[in-house]
Residue frames relative to the residue before (quaternion, step in Angstrom):
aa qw qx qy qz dx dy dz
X 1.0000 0.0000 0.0000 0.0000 0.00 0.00 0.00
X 0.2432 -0.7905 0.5601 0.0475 3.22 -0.96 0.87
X 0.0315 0.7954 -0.6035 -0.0470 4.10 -0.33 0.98
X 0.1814 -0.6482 0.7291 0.1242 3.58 -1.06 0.95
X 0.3680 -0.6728 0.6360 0.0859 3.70 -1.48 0.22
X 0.1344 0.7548 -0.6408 -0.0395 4.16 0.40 0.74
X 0.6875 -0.5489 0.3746 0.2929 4.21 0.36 0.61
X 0.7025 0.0134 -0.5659 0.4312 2.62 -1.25 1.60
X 0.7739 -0.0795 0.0729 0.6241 3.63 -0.75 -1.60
X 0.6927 0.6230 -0.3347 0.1415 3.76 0.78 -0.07
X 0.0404 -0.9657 0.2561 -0.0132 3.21 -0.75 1.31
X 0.1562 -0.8039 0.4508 0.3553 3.82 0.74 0.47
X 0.0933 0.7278 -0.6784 -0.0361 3.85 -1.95 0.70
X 0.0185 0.7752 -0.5941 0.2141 2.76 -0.53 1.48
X 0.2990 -0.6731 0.6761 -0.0210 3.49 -1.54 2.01
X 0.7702 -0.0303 0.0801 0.6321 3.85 -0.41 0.52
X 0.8183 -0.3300 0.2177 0.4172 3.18 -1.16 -0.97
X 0.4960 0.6347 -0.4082 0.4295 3.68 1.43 0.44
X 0.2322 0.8595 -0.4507 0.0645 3.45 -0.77 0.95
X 0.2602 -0.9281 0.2629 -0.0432 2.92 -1.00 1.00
X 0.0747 -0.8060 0.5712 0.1357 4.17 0.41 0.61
X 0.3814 -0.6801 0.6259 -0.0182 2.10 -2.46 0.83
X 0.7771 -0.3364 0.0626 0.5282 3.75 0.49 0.68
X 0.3524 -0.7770 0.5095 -0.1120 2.80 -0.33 2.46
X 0.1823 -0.8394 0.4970 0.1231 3.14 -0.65 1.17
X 0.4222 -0.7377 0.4572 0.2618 3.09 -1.45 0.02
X 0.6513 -0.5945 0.1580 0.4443 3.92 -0.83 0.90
X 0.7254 0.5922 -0.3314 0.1157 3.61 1.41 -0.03
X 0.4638 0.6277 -0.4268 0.4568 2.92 1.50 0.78
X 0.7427 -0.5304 0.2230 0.3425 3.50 1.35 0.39
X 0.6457 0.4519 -0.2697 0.5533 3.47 1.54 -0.42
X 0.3524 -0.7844 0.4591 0.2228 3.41 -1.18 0.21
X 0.5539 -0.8196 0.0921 0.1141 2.87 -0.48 1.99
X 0.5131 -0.6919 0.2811 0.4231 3.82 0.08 0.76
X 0.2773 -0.8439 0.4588 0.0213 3.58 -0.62 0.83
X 0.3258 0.7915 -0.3643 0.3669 3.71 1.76 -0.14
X 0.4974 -0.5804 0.6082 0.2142 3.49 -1.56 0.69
X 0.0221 -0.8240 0.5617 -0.0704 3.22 -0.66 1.40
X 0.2570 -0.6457 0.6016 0.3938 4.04 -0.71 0.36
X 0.9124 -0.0722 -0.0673 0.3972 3.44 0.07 -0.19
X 0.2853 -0.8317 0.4748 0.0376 3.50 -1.43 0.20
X 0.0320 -0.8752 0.4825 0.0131 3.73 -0.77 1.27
X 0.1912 -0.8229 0.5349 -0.0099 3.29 -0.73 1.39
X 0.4175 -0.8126 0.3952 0.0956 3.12 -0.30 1.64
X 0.5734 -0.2147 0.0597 0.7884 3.94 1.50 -0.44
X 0.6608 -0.4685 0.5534 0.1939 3.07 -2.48 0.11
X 0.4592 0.6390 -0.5464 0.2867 3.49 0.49 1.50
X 0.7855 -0.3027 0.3121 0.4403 3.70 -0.90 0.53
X 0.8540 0.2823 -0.1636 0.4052 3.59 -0.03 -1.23
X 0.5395 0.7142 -0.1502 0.4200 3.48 1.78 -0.23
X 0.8798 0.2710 0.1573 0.3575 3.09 0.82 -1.68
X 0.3008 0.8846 -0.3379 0.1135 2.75 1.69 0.30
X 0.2108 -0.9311 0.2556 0.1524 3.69 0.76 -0.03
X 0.6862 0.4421 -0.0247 0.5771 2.73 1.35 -2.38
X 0.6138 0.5040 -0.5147 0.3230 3.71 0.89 0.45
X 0.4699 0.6980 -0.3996 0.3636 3.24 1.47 -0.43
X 0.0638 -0.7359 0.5853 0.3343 4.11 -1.03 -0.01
X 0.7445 0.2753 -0.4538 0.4051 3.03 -1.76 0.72
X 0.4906 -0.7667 0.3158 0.2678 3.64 -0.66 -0.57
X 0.0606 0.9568 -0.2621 -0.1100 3.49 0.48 1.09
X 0.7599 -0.4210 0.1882 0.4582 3.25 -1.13 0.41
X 0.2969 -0.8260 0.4633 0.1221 3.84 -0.09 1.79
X 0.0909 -0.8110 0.5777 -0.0142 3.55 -0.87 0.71
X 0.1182 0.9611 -0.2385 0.0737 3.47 1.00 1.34
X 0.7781 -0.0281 -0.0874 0.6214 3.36 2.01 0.50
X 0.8470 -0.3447 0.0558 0.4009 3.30 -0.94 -0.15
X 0.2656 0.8242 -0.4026 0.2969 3.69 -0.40 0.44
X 0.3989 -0.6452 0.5600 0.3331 3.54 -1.46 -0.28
X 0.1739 0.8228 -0.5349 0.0815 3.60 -0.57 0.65
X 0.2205 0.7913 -0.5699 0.0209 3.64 -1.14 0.69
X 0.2466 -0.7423 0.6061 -0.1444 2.97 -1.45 1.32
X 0.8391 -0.1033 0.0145 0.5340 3.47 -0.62 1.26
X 0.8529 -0.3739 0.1486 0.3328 3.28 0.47 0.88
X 0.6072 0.5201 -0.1829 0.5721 3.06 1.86 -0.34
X 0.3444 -0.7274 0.5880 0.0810 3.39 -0.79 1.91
X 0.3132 -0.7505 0.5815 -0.0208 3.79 -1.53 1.40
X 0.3156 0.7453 -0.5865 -0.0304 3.20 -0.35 0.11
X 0.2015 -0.7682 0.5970 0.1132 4.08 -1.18 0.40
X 0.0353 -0.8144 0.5772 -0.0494 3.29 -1.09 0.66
X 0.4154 -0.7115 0.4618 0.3287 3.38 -0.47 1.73
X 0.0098 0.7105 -0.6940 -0.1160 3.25 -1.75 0.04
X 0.1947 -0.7409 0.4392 0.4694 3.50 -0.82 -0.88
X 0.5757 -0.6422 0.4092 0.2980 3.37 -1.20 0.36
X 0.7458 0.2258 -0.1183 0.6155 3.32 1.10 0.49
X 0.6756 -0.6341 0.3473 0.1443 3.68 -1.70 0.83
X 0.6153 0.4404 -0.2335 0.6106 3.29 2.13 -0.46
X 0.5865 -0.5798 0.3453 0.4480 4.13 1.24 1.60
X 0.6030 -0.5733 0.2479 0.4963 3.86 0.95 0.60
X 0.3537 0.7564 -0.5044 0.2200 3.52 0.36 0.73
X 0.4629 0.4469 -0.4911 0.5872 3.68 1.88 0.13
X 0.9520 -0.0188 0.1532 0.2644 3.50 0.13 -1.57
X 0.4626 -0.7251 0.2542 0.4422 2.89 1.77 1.59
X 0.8790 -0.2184 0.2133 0.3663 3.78 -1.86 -0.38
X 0.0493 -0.7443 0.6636 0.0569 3.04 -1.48 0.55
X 0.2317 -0.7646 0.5375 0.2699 4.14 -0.56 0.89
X 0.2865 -0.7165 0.6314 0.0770 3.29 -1.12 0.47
X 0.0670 -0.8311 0.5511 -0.0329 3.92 0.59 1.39
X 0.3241 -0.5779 0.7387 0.1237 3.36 -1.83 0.95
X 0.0922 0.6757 -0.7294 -0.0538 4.17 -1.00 0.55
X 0.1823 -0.7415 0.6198 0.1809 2.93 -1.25 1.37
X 0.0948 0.8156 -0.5618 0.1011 4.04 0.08 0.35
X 0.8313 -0.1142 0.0210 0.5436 3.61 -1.18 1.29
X 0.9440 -0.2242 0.1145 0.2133 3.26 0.30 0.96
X 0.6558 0.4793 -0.1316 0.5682 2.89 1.29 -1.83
X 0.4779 -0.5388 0.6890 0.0810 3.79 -1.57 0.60
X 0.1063 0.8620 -0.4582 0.1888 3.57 0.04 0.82
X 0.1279 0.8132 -0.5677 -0.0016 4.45 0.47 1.10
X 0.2041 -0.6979 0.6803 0.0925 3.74 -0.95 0.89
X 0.3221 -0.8177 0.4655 0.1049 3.31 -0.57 1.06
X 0.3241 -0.8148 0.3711 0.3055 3.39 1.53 -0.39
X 0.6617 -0.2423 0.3204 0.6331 3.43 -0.64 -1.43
X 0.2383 0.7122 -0.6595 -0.0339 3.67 0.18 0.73
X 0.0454 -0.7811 0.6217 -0.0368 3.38 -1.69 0.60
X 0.2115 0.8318 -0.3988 0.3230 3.19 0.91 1.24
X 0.3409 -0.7084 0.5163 0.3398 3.18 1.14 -1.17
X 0.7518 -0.0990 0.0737 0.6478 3.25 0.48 -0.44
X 0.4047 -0.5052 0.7173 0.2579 3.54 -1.85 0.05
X 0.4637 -0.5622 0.6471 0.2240 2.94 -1.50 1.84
X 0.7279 -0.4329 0.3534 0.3973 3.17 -2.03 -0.10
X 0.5586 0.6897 -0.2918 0.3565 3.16 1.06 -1.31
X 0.6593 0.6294 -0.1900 0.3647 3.19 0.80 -1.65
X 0.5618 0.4991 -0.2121 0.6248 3.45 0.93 -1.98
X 0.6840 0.5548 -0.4079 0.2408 4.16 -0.21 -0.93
X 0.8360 0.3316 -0.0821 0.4294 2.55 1.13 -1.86
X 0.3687 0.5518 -0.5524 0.5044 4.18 1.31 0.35
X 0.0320 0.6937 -0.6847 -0.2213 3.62 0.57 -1.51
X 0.8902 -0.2938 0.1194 0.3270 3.39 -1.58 -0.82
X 0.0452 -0.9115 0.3998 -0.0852 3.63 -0.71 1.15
X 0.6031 -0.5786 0.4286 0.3431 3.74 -0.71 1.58
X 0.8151 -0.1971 0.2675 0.4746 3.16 0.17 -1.94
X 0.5137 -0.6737 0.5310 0.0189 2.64 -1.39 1.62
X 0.0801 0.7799 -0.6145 -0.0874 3.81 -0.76 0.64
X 0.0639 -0.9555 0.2456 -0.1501 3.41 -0.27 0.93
X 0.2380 -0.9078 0.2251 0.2618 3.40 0.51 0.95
X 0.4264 -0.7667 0.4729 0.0824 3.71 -0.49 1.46
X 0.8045 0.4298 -0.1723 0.3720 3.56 0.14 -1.15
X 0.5742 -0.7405 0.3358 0.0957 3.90 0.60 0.58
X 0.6873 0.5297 -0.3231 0.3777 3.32 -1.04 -0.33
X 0.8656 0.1604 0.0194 0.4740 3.57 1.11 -0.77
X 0.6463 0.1067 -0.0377 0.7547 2.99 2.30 -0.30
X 0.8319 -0.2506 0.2129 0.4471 3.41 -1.27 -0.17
X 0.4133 -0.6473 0.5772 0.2777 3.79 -1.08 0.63
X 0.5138 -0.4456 0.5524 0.4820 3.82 -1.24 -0.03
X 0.6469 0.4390 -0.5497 0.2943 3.89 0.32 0.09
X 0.5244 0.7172 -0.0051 0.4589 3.04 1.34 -1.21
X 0.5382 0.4150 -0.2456 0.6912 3.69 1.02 -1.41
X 0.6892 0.4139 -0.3435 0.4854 4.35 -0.09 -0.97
X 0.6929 0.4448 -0.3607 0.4381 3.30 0.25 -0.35
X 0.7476 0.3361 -0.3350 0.4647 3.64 1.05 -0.71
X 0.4736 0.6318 -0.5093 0.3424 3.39 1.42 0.05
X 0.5820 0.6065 -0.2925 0.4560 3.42 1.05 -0.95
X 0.6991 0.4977 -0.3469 0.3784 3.69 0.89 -0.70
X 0.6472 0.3628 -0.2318 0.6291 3.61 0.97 -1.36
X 0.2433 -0.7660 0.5884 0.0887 3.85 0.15 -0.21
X 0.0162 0.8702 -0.4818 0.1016 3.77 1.24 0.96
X 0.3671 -0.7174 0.4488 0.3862 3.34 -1.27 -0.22
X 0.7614 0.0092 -0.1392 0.6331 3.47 1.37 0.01
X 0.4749 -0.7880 0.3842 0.0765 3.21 -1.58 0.82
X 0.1054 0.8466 -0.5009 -0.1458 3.17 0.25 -0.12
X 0.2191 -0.8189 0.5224 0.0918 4.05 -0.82 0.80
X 0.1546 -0.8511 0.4961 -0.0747 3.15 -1.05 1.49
X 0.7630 0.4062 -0.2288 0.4478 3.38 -0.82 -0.61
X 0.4194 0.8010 -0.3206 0.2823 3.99 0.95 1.01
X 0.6298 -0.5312 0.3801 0.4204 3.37 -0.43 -0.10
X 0.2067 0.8055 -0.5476 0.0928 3.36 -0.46 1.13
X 0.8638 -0.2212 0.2916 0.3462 3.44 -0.79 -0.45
X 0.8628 0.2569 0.0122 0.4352 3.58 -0.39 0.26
X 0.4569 0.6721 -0.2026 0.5463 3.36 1.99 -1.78
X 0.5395 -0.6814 0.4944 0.0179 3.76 -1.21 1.72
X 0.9207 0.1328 -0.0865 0.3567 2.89 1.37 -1.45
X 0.5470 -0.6210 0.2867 0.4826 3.67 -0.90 1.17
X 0.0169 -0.7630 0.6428 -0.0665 3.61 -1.01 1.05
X 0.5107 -0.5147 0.4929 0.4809 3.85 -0.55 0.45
X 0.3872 -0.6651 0.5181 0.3731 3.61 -1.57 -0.26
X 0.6076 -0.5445 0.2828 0.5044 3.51 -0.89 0.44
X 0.6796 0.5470 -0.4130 0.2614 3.90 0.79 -0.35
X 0.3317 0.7631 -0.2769 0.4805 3.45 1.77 0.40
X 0.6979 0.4163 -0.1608 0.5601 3.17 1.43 -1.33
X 0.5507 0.5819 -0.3092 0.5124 3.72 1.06 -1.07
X 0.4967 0.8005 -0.1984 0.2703 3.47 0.62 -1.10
X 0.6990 0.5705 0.1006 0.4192 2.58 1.17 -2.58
X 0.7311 0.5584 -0.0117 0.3919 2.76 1.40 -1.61
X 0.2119 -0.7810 0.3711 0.4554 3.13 1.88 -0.75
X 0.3269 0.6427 -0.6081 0.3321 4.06 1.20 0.98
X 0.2888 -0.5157 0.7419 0.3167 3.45 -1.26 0.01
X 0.7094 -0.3291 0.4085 0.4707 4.02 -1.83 0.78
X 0.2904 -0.5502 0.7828 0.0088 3.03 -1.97 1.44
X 0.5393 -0.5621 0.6012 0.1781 2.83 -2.17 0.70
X 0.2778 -0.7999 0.4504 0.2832 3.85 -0.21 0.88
X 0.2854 -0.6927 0.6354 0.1872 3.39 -0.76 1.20
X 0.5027 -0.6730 0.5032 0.2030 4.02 -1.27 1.01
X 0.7475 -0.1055 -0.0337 0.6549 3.83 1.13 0.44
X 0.5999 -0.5269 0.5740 0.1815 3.26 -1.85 0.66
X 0.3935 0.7587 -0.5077 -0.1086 3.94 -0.52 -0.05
X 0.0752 0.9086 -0.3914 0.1250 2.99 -0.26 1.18
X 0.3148 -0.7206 0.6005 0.1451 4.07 -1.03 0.93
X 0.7460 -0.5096 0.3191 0.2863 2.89 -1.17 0.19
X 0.6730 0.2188 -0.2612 0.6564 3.54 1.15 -1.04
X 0.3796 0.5006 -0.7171 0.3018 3.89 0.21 0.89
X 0.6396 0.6302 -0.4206 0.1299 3.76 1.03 -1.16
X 0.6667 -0.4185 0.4740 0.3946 3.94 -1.02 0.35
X 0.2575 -0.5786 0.7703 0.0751 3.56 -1.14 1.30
X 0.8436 -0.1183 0.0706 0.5189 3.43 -0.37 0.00
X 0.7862 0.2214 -0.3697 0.4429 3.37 -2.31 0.64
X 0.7002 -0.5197 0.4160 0.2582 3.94 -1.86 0.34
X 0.1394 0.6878 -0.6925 -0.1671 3.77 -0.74 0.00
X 0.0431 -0.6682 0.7421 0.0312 3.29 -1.08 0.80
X 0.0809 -0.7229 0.6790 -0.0994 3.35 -1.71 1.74
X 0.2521 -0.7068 0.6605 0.0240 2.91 -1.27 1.57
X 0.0702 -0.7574 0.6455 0.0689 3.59 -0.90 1.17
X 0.4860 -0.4824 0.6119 0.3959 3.46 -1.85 0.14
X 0.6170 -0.4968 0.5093 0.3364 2.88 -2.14 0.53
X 0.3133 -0.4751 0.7151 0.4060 4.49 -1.25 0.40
């Protein structure tokens, strides 16, 4: 499997010639939205930088909230959250999706913004390869926060999203805030993820920081 990272929650995974994104943005947050052929697609809530759909060509197989769903071979699951600490009363719902694909166990957190993961929440992800996870605050978890949910799912690798980067409108911590937390001193971004199953850590954390495609 191969994961690219195009900034914020958006991500591209792709096994052979199946691929798949995770909340296409749109151009008003300042980046320029991904434009790739995708078989399917998962939108974590109904904001701008999330949902971009109509950038996608052809039409893939939409995955637009909680639920079970599977397509080509690739297990779905969603899980309601909220996108905020006041039970969504700032910024209504947020889905928190498990992809099982080639093997790997794979939970995008999306816009979570909970502070923490109820129990329930932690019960029902259960056990997980990789963790993507938003780091940079203000609208989701902080990087103090984000550590704290690392500690909850207990993944084998991390990857951090939703951060200050380049180009990005909005004021977001940077991802070395979140490292920090972690007790890492500043990774070297690696330009994609590729990973098999028996690549995955037997034991201890890898956390990977990718550039934006």
């Amino acid at each position: 499997m191969v994961i690219t990272w195009y900034g914020q929650s958006c991500f591209k995974l792709q096994a052979g010639d199946l691929v798949g994104v995770i909340d296409p943005y749109g151009k008003e947050n300042g980046l320029t939205p991904p434009r790739f052929r995708a078989d399917f697609a998962l939108v974590t809530h109904n904001h701008s930088d999330h949902n971009n759909i109509e950038s996608l060509p052809e039409n893939p197989f939409l995955v637009p909230g909680p639920g079970e769903y599977e397509t080509k071979g690739v297990y779905i699951r969603g899980i309601e959250t909220y996108h905020d600490k006041q039970n969504g009363k700032e910024r209504g719902m947020n889905t928190v999706y498990i992809i099982e694909m080639e093997g790997i166990k794979i939970c995008h957190l999306g816009d979570f913004g909970e502070g923490k993961l109820r129990d329930e929440t932690v019960e029902q992800i259960g056990d997980v390869d990789v963790l993507m996870i938003p780091v940079g605050g203000k609208f989701t978890i902080d990087a103090e926060e984000a550590s704290q949910v690392v500690s909850q799912i207990d993944p084998r690798m991390v990857i951090p999203m939703h951060y200050k980067i380049s180009g990005l409108k909005v004021a977001l911590d940077t991802v070395d805030v979140f490292l920090k937390e972690m007790g890492m001193k500043t990774l070297e971004a690696e330009e994609k993820l590729v990973i098999k199953k028996k690549d995955l850590p037997e034991e201890g954390l890898r956390v990977v920081v990718l550039k934006t495609s």
